[in-house]
N, CA, C and O of each residue as an XYZ file, in Angstrom:
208
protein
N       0.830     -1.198      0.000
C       0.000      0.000      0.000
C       0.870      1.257      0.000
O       0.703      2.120     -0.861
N       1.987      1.393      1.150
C       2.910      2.431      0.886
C       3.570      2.495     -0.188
O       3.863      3.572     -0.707
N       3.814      1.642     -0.550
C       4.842      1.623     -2.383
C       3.842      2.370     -3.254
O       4.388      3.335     -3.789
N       2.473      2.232     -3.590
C       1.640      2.326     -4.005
C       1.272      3.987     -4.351
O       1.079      4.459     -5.472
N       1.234      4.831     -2.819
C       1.102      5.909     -2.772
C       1.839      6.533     -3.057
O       1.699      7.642     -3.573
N       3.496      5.607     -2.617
C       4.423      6.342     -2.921
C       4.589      7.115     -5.043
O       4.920      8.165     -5.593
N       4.048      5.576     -5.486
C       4.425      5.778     -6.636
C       3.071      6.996     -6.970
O       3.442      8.084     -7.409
N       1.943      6.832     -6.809
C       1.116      7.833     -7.239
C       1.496      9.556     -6.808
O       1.156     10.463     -7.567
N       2.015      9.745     -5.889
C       2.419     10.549     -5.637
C       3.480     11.478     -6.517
O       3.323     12.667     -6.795
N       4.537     10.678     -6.863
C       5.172     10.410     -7.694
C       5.043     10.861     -8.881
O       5.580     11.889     -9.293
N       4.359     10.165     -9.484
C       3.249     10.205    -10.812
C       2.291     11.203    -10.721
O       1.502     11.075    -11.657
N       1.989     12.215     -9.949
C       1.382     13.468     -9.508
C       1.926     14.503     -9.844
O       1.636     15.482    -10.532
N       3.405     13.889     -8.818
C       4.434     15.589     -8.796
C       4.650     15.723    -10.665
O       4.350     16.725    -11.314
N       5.277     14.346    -11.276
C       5.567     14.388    -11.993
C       4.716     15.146    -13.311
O       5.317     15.685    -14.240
N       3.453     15.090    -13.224
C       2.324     15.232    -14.419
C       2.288     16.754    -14.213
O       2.319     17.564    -15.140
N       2.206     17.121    -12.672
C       1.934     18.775    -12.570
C       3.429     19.336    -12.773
O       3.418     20.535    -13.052
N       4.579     18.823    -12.709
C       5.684     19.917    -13.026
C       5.932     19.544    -14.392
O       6.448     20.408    -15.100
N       5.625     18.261    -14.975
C       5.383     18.480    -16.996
C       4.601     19.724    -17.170
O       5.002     20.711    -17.786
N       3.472     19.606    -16.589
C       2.291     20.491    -16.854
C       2.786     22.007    -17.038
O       2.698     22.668    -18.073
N       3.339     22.423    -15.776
C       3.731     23.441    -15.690
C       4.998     24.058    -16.105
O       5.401     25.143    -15.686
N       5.720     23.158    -17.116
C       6.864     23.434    -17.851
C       6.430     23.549    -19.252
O       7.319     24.163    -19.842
N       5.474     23.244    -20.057
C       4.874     23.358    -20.534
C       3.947     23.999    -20.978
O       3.505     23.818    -22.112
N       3.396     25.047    -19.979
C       2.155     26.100    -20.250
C       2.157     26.363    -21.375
O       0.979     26.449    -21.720
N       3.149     26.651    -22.627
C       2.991     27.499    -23.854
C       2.345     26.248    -24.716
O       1.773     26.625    -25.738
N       2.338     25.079    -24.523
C       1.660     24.075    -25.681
C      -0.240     24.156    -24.917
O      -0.743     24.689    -23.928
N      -0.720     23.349    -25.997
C      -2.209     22.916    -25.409
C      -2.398     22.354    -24.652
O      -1.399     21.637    -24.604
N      -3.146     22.016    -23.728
C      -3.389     20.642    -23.008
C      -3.724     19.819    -23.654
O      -3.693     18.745    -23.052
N      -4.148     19.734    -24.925
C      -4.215     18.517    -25.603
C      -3.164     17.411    -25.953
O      -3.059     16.193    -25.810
N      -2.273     18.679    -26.606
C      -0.491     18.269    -26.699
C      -0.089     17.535    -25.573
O       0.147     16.334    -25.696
N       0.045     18.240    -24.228
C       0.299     17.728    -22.951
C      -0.237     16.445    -22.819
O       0.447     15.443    -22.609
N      -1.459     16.462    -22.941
C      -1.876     15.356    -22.303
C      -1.619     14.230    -23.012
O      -1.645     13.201    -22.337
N      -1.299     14.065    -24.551
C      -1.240     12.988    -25.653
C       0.254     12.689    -25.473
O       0.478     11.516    -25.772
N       1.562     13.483    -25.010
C       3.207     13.229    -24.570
C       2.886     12.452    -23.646
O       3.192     11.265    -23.755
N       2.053     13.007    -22.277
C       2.027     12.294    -21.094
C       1.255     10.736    -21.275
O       1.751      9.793    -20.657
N       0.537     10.600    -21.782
C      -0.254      9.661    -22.288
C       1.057      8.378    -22.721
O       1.361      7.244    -22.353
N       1.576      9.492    -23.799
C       3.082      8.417    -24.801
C       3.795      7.994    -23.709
O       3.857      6.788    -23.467
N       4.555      9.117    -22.743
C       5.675      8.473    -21.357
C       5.032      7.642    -20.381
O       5.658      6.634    -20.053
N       3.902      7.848    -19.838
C       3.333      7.136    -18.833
C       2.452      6.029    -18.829
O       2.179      5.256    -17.910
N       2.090      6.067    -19.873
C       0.785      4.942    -20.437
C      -0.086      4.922    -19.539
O      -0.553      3.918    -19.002
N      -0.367      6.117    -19.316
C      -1.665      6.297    -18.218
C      -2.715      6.384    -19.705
O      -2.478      6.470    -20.909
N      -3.834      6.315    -18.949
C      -5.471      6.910    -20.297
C      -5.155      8.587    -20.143
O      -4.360      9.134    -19.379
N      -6.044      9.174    -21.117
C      -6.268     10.469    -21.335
C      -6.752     10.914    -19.625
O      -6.267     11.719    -18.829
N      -7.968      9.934    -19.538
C      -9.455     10.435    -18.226
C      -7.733     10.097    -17.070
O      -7.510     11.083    -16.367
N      -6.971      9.264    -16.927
C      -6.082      9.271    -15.832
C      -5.283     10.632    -15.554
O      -5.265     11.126    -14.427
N      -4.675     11.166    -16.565
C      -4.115     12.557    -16.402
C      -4.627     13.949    -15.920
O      -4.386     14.890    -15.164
N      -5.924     13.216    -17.317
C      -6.834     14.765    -16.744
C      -7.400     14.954    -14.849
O      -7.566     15.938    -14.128
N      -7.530     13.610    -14.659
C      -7.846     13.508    -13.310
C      -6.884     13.979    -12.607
O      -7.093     14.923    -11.845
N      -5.633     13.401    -12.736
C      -4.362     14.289    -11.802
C      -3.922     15.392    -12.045
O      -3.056     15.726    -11.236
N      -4.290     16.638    -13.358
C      -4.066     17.461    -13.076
C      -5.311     18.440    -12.447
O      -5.132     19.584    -12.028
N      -6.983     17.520    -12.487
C      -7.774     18.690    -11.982
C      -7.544     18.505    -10.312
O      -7.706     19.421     -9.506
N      -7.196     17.334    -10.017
C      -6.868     17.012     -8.281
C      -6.112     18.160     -8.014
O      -6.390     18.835     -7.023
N      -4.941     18.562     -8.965
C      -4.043     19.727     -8.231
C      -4.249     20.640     -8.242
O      -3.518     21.445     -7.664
């Protein structure tokens, strides 16, 4: 369970400081790279960046 959070957490910081290195592209763009590196779904990202 701790490994778990650890990694989501993780996978959080990570999506919001892409996110925010990024501001000048779309979120569409964003979200279809993050999609390619993480093999999360589209609905998985969008979820972790409206959480933040």
């Amino acid at each position: 369970m701790k490994r778990s959070k650890e990694l989501t957490e993780k996978r959080k910081d990570f999506v919001t400081d892409y996110v925010k290195r990024n501001q000048d592209k779309q979120m569409k763009v964003i979200v279809t790279e993050l999609t390619e590196m993480l093999f999360l779904s589209e609905r998985t990202i969008y979820n972790i960046i409206v959480q933040d």
